[in-house]
Phi, psi and omega in degrees: 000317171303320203279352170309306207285301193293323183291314180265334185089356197284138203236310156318094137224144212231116181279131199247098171062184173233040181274117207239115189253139187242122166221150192252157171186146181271145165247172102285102184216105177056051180057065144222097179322078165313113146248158194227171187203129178242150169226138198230170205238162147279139184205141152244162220235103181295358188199161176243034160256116184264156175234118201270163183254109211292325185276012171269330195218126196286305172208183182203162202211159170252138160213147195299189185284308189290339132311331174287297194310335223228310188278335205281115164307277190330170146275307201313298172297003151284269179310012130291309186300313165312322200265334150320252194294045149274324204246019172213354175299350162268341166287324179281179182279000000 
């Protein structure tokens, strides 16, 4: 929630359960190997306007699941984005 609230300006959000999508990914920087683990919550959100903190986030879009899937470059962000809405797609309209 903090880093939501700070990075987005986003202050409301209602967390959907305590199901945690996890994805790991590796770096190199300057022959040192980074490995990192982001963990991510499902929430919803009273409003779709952000004030983003520029020096975190270059930009941002609200998009359906087939738009989601099609911008995220990575596989690891694709198969979070798949697995989000495997597990929230009966919920939605």
């Amino acid at each position: 929630m903090r880093e939501l609230r700070e990075e987005t300006g986003i202050t409301k959000c209602q967390i959907l359960g305590d199901q945690q999508f996890i994805e790991r990914y590796s770096w190199t920087r300057k022959e040192v190997v980074i490995d990192k683990t982001v963990k991510y919550f499902v929430g919803l959100v009273d409003t779709k306007v952000a004030k983003i903190q520029k020096s975190e986030i270059q930009d941002y879009r609200w998009v359906n699941y087939d738009d989601a899937l099609k911008l995220a470059t990575y596989s690891e962000a694709q198969k979070i984005i798949k697995e989000v809405y495997g597990s929230v797609k009966n919920y939605l309209p």
